[in-house]
C-alpha positions as CSV (number, residue, x, y, z in Angstrom):
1,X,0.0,0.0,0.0
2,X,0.9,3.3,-1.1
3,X,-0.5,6.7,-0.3
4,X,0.6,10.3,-0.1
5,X,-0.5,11.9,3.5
6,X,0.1,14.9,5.7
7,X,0.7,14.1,9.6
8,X,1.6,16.6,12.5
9,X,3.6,14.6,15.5
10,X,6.3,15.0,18.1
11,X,9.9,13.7,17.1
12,X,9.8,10.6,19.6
13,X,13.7,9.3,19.1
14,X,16.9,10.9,18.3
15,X,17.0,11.2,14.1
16,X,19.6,8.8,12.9
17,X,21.6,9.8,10.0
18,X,24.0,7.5,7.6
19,X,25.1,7.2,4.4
20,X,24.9,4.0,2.0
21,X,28.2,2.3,0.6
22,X,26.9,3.6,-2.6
23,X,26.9,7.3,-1.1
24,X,23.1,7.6,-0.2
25,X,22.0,10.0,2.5
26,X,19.4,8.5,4.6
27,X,17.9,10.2,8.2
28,X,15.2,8.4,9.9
29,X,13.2,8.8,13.2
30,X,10.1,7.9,14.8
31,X,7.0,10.2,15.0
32,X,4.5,10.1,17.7
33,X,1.2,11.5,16.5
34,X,-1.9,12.1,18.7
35,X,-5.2,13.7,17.9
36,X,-6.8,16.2,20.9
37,X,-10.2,17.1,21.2
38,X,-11.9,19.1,23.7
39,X,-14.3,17.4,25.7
40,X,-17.2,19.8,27.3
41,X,-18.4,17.8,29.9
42,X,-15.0,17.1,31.9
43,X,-14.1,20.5,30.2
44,X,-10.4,19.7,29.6
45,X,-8.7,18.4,26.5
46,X,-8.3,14.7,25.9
47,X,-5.8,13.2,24.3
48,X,-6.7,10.4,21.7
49,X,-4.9,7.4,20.4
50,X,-1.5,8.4,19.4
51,X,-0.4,6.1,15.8
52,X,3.2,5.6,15.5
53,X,5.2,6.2,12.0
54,X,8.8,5.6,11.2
55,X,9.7,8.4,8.8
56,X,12.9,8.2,6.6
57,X,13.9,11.1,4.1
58,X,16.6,10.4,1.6
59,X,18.9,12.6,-0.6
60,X,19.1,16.4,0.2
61,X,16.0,15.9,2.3
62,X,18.3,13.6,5.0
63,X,21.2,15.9,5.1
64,X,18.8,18.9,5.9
65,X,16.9,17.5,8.4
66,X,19.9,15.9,9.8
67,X,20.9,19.0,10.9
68,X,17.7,20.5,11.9
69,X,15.4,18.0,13.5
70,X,15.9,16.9,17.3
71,X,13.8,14.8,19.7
72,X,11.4,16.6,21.2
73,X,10.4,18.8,18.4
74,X,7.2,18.8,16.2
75,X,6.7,18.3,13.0
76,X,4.8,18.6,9.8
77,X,5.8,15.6,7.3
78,X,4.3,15.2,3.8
79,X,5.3,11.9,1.9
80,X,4.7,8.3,1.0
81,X,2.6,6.1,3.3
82,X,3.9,2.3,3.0
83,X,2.1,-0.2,5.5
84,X,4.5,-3.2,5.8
85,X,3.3,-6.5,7.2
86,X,6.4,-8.7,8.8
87,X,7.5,-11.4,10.6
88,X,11.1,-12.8,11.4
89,X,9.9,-16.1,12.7
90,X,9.6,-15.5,16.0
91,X,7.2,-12.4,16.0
92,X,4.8,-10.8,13.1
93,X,3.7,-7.6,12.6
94,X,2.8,-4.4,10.6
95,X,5.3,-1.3,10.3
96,X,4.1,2.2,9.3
97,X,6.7,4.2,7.4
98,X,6.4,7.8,5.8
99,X,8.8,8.0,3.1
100,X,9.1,12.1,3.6
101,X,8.8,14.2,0.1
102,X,9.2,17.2,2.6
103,X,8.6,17.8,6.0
104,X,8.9,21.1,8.6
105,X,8.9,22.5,11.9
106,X,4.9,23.0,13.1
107,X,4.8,26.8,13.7
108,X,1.6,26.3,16.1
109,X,4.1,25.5,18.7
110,X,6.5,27.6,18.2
111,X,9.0,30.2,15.8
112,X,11.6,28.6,13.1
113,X,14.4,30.3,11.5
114,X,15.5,28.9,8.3
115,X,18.7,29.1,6.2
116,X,18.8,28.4,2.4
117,X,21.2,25.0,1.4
118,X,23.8,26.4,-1.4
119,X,24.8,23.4,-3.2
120,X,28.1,23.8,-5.5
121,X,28.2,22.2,-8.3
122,X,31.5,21.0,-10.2
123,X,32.5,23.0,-13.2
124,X,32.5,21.5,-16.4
125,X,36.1,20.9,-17.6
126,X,37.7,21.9,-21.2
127,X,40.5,19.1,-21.6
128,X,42.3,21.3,-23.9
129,X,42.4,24.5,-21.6
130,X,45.6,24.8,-19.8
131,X,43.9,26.7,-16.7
132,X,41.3,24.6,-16.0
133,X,42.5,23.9,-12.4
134,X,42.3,27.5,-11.8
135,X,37.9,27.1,-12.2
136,X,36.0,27.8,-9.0
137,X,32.9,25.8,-8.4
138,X,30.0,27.0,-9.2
139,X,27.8,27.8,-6.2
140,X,24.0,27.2,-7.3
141,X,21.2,28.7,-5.9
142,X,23.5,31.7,-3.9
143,X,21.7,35.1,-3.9
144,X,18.2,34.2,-4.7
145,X,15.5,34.5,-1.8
């Protein structure tokens, strides 16, 4: 099963960032997401059922939020739903993972500040110019709001 979704949660474990032998960025935690309603009669809010999801972002996406995301902090992620049944012999079970096409601080519960990524990019190189080692990178995306 495969679904795009929205979900708002706390940041439950510590992100954990690697890279693949084949040079893949990948950052992954778990997100704790519970629904609150107000309940008139007791006149106080009640928390609901909170549903677990393992997110994972890859590429630019996991050295970003590598850098930015801690436990504790909440979170608006936007990505892939994949519902995973398992077992490994001695126990079964289903896993819920977002794969994250983007994801953010939630700004109801607080103020972000956020910095632009400047990627640089190789130049391209003229095997017959003598002074090719002399090129600076190019730095994309500098300057532009």
């Amino acid at each position: 099963m495969s679904e795009i979704l929205s979900v708002t949660g706390l940041v439950a474990t510590t992100p954990r960032h690697l890279v693949t032998q084949d040079g893949l960025p990948i950052t992954s935690f778990r997100l704790a997401s519970s629904q609150r309603r107000f309940d008139r009669n007791q006149n106080k809010w009640i928390d609901g059922e909170t549903n677990w999801f393992t997110v994972t972002a890859f590429r630019q996406l996991a050295i970003n939020s590598a850098g930015s995301i801690n436990k504790g902090d909440r979170l608006v992620v936007a990505g892939k739903l994949r519902v995973r049944d398992w077992d490994n012999g001695e126990r079964a079970g289903t896993s819920v993972e977002v794969e994250a096409d983007s994801l953010g601080h939630d700004l109801s519960w607080g103020s972000a500040v956020f910095t632009r990524t400047v990627l640089v990019r190789e130049p391209q190189t003229d095997e017959e110019d003598p002074n090719q080692d002399e090129i600076e990178p190019e730095k994309v995306g500098a300057n532009k709001k």
